[in-house]
mmCIF entry with sequence, helices, sheets and N, C-alpha, C, O atoms, coordinates in Angstrom:
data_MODEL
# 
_entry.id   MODEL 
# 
_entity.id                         1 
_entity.type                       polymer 
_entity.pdbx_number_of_molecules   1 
# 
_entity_poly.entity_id                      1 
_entity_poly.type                           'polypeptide(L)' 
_entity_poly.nstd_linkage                   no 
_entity_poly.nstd_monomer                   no 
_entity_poly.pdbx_seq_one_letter_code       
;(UNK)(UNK)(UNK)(UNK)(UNK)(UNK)(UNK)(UNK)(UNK)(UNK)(UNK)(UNK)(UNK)(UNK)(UNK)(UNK)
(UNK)(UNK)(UNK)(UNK)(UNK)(UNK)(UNK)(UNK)(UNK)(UNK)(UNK)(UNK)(UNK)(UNK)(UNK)(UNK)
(UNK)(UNK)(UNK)(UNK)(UNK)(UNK)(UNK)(UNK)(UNK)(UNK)(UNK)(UNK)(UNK)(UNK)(UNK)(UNK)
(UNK)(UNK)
;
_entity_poly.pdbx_seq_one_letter_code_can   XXXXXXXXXXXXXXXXXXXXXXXXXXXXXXXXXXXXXXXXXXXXXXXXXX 
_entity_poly.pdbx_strand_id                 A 
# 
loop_
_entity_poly_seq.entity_id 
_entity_poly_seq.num 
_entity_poly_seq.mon_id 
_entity_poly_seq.hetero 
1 1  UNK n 
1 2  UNK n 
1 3  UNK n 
1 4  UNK n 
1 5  UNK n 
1 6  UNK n 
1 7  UNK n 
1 8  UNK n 
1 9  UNK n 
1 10 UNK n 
1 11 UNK n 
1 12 UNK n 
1 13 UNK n 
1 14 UNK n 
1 15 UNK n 
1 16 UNK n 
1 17 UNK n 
1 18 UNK n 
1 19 UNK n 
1 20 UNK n 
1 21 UNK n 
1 22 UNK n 
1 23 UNK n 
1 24 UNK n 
1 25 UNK n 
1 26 UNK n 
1 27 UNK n 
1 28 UNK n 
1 29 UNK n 
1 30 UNK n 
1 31 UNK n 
1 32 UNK n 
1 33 UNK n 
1 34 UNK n 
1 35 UNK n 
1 36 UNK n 
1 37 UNK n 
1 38 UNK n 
1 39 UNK n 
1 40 UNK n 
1 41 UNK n 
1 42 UNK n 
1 43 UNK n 
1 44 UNK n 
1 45 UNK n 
1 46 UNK n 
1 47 UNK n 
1 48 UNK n 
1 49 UNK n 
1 50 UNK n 
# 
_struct_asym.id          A 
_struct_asym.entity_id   1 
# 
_struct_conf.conf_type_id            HELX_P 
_struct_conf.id                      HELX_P1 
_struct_conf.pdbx_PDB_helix_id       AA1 
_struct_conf.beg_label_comp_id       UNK 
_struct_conf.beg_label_asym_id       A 
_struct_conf.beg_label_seq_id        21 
_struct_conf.pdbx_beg_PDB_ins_code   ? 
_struct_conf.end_label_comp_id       UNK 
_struct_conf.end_label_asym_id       A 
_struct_conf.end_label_seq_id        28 
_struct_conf.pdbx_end_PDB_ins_code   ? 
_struct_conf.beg_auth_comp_id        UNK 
_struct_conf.beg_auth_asym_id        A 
_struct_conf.beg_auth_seq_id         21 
_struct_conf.end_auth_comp_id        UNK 
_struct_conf.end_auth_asym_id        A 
_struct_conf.end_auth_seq_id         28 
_struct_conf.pdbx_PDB_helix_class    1 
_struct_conf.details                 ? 
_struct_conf.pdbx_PDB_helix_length   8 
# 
_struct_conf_type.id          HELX_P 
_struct_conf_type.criteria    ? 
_struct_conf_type.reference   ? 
# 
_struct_sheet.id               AA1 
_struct_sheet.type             ? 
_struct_sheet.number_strands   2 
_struct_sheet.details          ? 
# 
_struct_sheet_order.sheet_id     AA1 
_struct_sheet_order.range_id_1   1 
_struct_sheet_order.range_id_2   2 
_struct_sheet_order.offset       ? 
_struct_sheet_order.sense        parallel 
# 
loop_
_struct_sheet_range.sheet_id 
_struct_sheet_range.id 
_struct_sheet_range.beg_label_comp_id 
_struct_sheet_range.beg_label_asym_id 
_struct_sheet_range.beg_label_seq_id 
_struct_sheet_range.pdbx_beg_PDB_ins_code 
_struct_sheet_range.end_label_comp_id 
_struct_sheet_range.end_label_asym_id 
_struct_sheet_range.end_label_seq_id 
_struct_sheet_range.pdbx_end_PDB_ins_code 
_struct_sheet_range.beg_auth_comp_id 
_struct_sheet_range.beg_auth_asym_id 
_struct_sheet_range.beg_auth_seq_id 
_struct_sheet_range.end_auth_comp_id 
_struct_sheet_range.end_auth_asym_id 
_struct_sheet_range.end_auth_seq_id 
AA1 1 UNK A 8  ? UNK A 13 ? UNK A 8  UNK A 13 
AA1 2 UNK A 36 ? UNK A 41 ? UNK A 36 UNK A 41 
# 
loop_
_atom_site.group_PDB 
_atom_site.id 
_atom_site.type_symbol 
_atom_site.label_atom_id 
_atom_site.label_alt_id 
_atom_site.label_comp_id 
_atom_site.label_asym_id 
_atom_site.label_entity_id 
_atom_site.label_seq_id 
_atom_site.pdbx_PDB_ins_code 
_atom_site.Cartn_x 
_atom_site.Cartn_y 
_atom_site.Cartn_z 
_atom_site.occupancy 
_atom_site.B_iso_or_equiv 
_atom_site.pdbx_formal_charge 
_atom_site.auth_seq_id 
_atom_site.auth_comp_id 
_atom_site.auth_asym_id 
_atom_site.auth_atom_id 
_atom_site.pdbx_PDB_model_num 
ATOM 1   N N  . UNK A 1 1  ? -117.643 -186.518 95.609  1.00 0.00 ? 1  UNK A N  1 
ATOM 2   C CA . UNK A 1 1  ? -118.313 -185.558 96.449  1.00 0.00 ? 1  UNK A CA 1 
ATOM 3   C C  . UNK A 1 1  ? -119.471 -186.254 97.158  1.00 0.00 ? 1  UNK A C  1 
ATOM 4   O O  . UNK A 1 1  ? -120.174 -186.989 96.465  1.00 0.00 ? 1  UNK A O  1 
ATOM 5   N N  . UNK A 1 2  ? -119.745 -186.120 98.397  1.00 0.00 ? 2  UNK A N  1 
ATOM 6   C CA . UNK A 1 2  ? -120.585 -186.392 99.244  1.00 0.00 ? 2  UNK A CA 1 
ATOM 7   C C  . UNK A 1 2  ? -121.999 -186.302 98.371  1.00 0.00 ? 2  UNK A C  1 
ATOM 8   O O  . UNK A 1 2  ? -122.376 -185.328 97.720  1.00 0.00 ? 2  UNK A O  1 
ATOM 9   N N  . UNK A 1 3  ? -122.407 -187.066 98.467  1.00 0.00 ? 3  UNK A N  1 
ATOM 10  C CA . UNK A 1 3  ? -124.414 -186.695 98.209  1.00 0.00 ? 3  UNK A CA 1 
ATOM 11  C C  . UNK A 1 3  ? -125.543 -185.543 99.005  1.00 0.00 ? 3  UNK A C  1 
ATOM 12  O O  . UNK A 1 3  ? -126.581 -184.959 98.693  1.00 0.00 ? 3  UNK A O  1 
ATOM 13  N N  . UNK A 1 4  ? -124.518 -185.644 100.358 1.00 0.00 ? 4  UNK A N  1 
ATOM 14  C CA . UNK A 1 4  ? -125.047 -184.852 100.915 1.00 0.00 ? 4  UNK A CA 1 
ATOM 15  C C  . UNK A 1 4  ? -124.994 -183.417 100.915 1.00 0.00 ? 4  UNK A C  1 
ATOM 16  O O  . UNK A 1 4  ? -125.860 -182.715 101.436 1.00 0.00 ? 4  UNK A O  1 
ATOM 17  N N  . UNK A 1 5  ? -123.944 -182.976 100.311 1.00 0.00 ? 5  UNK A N  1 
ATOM 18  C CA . UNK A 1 5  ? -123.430 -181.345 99.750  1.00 0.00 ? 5  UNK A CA 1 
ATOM 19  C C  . UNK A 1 5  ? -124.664 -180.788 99.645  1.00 0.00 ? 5  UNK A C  1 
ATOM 20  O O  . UNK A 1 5  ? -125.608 -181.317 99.058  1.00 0.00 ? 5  UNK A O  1 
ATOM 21  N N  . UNK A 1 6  ? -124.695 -179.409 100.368 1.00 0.00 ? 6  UNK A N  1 
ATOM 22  C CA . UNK A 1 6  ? -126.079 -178.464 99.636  1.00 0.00 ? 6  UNK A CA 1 
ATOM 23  C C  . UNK A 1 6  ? -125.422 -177.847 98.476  1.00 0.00 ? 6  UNK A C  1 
ATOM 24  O O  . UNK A 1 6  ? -124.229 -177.638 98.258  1.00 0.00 ? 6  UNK A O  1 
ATOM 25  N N  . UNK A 1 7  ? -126.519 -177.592 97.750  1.00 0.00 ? 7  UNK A N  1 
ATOM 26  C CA . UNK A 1 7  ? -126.596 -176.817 96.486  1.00 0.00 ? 7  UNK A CA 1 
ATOM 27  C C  . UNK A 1 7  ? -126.755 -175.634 96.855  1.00 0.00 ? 7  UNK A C  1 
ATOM 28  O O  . UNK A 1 7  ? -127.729 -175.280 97.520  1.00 0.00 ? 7  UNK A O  1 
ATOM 29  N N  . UNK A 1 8  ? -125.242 -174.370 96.240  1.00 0.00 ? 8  UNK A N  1 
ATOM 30  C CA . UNK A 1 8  ? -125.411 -173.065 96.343  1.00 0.00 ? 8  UNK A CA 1 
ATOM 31  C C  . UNK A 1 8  ? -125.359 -172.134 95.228  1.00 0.00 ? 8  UNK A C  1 
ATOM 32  O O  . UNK A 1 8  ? -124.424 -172.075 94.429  1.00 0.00 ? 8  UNK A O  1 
ATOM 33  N N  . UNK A 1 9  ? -126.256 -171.511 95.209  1.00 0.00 ? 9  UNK A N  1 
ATOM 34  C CA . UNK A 1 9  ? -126.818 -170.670 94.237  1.00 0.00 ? 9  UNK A CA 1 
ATOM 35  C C  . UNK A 1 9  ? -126.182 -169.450 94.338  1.00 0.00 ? 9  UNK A C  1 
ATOM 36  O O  . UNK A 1 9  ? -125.953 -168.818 95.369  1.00 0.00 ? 9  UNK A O  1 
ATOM 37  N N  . UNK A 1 10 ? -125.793 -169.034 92.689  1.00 0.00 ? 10 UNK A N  1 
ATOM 38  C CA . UNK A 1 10 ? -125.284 -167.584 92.737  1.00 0.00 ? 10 UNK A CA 1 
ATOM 39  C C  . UNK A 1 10 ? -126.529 -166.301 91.943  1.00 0.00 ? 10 UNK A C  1 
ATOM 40  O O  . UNK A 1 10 ? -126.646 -166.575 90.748  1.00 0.00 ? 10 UNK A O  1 
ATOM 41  N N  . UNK A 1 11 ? -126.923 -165.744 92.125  1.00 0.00 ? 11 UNK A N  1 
ATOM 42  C CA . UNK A 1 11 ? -127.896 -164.547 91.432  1.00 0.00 ? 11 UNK A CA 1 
ATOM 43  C C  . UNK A 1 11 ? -127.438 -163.148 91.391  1.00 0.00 ? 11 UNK A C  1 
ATOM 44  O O  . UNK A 1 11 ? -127.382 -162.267 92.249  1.00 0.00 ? 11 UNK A O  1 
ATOM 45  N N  . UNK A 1 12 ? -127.091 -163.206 90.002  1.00 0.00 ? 12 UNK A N  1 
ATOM 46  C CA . UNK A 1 12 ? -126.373 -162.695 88.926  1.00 0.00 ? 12 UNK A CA 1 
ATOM 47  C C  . UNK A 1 12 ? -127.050 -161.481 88.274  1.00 0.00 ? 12 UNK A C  1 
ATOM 48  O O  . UNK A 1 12 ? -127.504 -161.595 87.136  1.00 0.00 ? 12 UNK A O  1 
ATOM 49  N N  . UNK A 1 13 ? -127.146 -160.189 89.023  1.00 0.00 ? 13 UNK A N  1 
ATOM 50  C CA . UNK A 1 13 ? -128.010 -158.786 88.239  1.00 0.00 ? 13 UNK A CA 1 
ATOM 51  C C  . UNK A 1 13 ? -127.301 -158.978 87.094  1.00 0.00 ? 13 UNK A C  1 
ATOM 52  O O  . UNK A 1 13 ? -126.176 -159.473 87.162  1.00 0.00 ? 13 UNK A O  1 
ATOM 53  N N  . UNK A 1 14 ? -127.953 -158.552 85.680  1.00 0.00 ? 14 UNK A N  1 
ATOM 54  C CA . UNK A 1 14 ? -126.244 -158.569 84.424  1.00 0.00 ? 14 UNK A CA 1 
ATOM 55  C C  . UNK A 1 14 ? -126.746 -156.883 84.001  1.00 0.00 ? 14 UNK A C  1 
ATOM 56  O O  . UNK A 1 14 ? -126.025 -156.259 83.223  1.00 0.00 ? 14 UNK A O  1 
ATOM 57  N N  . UNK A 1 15 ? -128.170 -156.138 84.638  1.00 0.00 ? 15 UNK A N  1 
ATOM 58  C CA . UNK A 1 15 ? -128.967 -155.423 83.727  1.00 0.00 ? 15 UNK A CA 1 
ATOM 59  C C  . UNK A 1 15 ? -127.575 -154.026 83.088  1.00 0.00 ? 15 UNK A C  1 
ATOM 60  O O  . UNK A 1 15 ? -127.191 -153.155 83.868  1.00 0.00 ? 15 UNK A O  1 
ATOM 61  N N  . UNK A 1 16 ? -127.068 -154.108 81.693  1.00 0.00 ? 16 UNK A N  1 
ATOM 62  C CA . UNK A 1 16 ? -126.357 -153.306 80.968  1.00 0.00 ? 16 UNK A CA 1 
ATOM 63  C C  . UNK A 1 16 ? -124.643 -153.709 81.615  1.00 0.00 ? 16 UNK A C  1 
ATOM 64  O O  . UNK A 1 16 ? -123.765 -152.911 81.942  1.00 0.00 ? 16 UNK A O  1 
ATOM 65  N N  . UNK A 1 17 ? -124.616 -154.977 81.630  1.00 0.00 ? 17 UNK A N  1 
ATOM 66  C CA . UNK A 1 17 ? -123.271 -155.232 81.713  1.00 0.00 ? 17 UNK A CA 1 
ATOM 67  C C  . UNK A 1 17 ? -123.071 -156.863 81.008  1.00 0.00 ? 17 UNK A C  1 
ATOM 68  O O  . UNK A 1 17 ? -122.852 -157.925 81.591  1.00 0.00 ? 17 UNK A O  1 
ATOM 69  N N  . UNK A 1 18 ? -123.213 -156.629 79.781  1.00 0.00 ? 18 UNK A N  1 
ATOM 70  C CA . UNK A 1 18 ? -123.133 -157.502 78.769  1.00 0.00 ? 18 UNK A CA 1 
ATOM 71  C C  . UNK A 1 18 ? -121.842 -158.434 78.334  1.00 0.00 ? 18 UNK A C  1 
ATOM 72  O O  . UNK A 1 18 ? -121.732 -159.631 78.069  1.00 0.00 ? 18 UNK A O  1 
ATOM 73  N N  . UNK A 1 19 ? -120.469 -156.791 78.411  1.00 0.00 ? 19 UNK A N  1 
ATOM 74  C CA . UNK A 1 19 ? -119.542 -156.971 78.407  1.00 0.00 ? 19 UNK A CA 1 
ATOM 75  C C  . UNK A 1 19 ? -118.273 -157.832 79.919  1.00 0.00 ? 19 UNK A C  1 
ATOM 76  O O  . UNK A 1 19 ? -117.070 -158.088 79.977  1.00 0.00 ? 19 UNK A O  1 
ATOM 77  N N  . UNK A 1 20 ? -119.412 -157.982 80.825  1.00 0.00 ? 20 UNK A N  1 
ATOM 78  C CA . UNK A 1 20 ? -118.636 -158.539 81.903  1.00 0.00 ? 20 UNK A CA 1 
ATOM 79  C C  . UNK A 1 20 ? -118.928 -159.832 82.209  1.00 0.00 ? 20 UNK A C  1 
ATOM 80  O O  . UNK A 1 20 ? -118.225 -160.689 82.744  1.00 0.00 ? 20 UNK A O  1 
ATOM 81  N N  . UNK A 1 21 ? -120.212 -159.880 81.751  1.00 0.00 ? 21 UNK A N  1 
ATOM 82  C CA . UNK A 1 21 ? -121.020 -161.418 81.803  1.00 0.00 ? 21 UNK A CA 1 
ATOM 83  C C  . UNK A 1 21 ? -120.256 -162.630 81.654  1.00 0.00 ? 21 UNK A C  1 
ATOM 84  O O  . UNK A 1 21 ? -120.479 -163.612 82.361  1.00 0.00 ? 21 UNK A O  1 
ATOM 85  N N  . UNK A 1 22 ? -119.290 -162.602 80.691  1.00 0.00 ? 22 UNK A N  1 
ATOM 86  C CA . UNK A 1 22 ? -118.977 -163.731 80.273  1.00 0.00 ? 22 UNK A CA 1 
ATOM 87  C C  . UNK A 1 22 ? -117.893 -164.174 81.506  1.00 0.00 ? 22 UNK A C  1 
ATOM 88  O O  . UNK A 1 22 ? -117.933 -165.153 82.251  1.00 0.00 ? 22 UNK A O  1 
ATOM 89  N N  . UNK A 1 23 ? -117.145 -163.331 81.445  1.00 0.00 ? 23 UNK A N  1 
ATOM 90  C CA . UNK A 1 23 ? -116.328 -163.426 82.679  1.00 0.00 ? 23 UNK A CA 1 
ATOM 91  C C  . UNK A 1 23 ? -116.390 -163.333 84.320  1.00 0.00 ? 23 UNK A C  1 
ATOM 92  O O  . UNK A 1 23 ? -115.611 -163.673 85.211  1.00 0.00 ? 23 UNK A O  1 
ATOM 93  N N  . UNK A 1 24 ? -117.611 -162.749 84.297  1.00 0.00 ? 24 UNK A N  1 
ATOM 94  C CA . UNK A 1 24 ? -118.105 -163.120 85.995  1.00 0.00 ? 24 UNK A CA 1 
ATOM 95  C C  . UNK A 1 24 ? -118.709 -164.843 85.487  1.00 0.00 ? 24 UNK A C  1 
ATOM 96  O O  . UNK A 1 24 ? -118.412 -165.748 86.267  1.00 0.00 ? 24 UNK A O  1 
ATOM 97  N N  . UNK A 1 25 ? -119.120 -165.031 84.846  1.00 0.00 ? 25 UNK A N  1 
ATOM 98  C CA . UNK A 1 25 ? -119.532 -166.784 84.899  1.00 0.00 ? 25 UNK A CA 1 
ATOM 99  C C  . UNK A 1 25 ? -118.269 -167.839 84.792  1.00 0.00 ? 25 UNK A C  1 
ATOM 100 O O  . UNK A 1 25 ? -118.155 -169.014 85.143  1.00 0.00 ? 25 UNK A O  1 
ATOM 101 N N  . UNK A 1 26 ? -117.318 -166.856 84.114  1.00 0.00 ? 26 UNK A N  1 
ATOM 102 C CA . UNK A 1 26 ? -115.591 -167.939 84.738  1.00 0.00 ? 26 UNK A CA 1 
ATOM 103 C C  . UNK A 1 26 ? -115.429 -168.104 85.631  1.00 0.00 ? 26 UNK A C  1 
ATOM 104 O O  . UNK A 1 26 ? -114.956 -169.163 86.044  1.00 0.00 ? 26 UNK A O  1 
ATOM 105 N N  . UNK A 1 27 ? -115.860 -166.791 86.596  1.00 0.00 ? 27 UNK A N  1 
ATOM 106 C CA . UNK A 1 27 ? -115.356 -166.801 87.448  1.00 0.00 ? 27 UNK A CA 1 
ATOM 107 C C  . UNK A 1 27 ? -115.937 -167.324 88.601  1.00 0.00 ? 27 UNK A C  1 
ATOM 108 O O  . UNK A 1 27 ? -115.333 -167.335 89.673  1.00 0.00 ? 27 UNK A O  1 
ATOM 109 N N  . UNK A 1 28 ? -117.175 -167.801 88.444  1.00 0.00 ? 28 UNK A N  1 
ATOM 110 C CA . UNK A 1 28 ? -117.932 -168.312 88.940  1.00 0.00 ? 28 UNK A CA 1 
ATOM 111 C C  . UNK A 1 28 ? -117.745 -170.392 88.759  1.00 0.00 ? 28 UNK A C  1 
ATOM 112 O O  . UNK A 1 28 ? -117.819 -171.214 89.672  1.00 0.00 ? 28 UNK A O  1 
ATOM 113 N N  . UNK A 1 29 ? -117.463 -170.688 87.036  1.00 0.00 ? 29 UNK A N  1 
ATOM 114 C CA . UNK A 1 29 ? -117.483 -171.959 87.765  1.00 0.00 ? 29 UNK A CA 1 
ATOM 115 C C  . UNK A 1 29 ? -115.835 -172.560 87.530  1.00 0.00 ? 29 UNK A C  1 
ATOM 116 O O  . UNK A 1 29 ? -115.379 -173.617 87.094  1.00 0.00 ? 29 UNK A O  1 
ATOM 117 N N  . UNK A 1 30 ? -115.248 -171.320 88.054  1.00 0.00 ? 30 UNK A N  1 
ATOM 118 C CA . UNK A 1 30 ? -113.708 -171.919 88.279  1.00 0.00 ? 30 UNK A CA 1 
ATOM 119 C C  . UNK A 1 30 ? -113.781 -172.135 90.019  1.00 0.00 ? 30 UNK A C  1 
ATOM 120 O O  . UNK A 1 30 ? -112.837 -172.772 90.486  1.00 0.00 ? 30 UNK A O  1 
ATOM 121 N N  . UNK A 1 31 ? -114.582 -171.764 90.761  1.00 0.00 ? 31 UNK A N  1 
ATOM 122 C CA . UNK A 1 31 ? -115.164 -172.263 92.199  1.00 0.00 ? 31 UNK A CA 1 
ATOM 123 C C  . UNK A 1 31 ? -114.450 -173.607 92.317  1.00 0.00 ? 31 UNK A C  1 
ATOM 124 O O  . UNK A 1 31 ? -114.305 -174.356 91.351  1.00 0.00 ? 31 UNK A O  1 
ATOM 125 N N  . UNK A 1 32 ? -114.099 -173.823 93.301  1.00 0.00 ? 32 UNK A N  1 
ATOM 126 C CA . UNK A 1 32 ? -113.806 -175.292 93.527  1.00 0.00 ? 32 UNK A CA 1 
ATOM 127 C C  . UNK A 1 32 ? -115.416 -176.090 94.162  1.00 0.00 ? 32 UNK A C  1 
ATOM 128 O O  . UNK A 1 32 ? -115.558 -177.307 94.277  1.00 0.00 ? 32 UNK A O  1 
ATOM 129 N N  . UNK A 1 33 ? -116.031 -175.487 94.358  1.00 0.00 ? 33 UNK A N  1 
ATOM 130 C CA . UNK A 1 33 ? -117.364 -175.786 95.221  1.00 0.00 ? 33 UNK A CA 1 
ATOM 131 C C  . UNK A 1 33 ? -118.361 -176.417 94.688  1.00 0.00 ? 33 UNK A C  1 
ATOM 132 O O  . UNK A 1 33 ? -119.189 -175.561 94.375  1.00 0.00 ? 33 UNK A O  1 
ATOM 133 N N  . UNK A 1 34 ? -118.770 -177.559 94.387  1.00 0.00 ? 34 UNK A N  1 
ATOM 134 C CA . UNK A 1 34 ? -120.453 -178.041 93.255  1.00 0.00 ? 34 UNK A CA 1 
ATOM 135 C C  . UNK A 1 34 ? -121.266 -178.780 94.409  1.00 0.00 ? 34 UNK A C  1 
ATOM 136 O O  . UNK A 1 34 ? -120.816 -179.319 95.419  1.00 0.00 ? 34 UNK A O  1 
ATOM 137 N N  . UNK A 1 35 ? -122.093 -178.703 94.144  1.00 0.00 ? 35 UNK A N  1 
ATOM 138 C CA . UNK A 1 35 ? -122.951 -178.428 93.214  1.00 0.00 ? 35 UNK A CA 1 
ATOM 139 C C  . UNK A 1 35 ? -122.979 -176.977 93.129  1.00 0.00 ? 35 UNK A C  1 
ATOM 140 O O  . UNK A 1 35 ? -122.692 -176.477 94.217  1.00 0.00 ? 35 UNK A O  1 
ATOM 141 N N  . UNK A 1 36 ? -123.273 -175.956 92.032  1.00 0.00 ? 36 UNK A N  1 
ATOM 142 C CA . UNK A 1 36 ? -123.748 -174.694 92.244  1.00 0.00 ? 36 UNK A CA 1 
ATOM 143 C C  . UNK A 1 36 ? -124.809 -174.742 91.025  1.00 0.00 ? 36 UNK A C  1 
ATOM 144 O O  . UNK A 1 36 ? -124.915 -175.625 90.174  1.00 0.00 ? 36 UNK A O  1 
ATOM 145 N N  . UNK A 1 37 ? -125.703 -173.344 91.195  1.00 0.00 ? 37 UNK A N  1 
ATOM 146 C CA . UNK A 1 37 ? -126.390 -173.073 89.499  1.00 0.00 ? 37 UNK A CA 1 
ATOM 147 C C  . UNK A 1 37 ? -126.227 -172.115 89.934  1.00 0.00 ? 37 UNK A C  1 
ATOM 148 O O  . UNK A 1 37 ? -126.209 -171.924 91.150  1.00 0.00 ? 37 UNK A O  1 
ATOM 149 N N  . UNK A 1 38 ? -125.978 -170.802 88.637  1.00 0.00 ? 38 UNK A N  1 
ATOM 150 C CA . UNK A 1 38 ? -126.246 -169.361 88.232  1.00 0.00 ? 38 UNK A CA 1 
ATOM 151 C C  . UNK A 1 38 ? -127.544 -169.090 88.048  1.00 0.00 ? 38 UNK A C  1 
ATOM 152 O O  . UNK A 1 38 ? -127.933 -169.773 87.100  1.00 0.00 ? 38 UNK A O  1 
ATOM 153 N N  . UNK A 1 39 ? -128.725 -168.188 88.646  1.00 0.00 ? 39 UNK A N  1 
ATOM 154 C CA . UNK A 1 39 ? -129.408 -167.443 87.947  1.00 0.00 ? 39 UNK A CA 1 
ATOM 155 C C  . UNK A 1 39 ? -129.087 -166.062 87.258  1.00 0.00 ? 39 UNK A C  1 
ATOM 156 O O  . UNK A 1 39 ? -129.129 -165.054 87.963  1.00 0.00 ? 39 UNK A O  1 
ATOM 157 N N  . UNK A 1 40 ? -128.868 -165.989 86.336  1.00 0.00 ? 40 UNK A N  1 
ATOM 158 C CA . UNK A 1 40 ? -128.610 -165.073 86.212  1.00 0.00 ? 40 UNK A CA 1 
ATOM 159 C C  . UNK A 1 40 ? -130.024 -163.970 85.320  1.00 0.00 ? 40 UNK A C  1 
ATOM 160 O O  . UNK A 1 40 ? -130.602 -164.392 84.318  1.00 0.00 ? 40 UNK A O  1 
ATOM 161 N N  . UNK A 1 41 ? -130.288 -162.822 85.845  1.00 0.00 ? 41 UNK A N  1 
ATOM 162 C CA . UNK A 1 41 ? -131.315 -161.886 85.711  1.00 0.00 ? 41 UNK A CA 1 
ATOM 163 C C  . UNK A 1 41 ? -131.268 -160.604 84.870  1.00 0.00 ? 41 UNK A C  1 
ATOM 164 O O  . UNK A 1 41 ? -130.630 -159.682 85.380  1.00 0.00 ? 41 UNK A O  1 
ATOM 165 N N  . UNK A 1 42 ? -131.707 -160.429 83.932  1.00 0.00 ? 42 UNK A N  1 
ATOM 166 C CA . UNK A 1 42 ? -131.863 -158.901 83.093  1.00 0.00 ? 42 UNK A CA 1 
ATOM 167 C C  . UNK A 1 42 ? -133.260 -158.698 82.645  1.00 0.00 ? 42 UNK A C  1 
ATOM 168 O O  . UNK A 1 42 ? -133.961 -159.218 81.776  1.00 0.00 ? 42 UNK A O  1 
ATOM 169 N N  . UNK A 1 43 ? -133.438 -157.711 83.583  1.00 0.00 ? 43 UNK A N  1 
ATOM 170 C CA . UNK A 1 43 ? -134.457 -157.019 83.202  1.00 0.00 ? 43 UNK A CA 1 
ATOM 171 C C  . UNK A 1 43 ? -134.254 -155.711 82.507  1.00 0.00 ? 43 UNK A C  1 
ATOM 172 O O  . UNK A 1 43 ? -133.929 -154.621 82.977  1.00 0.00 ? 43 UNK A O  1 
ATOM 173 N N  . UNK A 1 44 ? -134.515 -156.064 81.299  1.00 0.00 ? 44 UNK A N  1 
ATOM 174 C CA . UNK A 1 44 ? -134.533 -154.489 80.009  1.00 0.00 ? 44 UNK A CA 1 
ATOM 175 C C  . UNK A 1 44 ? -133.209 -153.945 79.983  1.00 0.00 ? 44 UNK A C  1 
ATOM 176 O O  . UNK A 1 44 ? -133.162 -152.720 80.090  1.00 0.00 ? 44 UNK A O  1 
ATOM 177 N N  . UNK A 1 45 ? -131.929 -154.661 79.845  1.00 0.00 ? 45 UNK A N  1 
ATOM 178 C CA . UNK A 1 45 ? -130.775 -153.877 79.606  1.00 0.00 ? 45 UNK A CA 1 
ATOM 179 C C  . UNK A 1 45 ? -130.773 -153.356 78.143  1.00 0.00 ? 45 UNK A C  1 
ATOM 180 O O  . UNK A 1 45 ? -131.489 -153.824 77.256  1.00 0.00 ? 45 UNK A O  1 
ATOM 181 N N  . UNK A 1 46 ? -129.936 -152.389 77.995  1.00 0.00 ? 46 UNK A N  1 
ATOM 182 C CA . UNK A 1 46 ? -130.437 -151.981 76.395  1.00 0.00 ? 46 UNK A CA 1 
ATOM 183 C C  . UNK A 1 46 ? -128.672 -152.215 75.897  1.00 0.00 ? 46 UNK A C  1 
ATOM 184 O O  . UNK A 1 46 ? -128.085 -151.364 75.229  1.00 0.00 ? 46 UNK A O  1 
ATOM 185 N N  . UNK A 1 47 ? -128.236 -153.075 76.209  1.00 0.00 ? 47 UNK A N  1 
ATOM 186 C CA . UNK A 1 47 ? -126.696 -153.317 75.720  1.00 0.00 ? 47 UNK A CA 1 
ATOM 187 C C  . UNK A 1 47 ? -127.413 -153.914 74.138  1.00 0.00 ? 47 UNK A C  1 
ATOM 188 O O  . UNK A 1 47 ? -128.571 -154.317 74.023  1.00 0.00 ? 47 UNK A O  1 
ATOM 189 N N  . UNK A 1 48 ? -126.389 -153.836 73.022  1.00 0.00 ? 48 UNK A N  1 
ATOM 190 C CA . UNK A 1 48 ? -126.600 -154.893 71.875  1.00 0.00 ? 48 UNK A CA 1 
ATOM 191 C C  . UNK A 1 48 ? -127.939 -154.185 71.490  1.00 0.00 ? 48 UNK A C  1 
ATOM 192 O O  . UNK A 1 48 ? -128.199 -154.526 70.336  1.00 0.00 ? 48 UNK A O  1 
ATOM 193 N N  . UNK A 1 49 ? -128.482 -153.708 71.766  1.00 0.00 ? 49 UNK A N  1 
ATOM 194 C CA . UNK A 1 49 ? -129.832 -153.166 71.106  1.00 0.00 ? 49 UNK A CA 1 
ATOM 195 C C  . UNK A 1 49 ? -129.494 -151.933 70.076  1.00 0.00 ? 49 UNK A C  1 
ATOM 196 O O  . UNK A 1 49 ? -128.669 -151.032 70.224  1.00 0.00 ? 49 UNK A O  1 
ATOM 197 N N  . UNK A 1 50 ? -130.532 -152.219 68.817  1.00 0.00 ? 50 UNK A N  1 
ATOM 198 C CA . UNK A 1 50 ? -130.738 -151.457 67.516  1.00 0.00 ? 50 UNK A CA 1 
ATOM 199 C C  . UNK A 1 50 ? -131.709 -150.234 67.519  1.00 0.00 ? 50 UNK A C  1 
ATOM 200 O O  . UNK A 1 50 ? -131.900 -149.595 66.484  1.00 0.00 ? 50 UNK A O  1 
# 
């Protein structure tokens, strides 16, 4: 891959979708495209919580 490639970023709401997470990030680095990074963001989901 070129050096010169930009880096593209994916940003990832997950807030109360715990159960999909794993699989939107397959699906994310089955991309043919790199460089990439995930941010991915939760603010206060109450998934998994006691």
């Amino acid at each position: 891959m070129p050096r010169n490639t930009p880096l593209v970023s994916f940003v990832m709401p997950i807030n109360n979708r715990e159960k999909y997470f794993a699989q939107a990030l397959e699906s994310v680095f089955k991309d043919a495209y790199w460089p990439i990074e995930v941010i991915a963001i939760d603010d206060g989901s109450s998934d998994r919580r006691s």
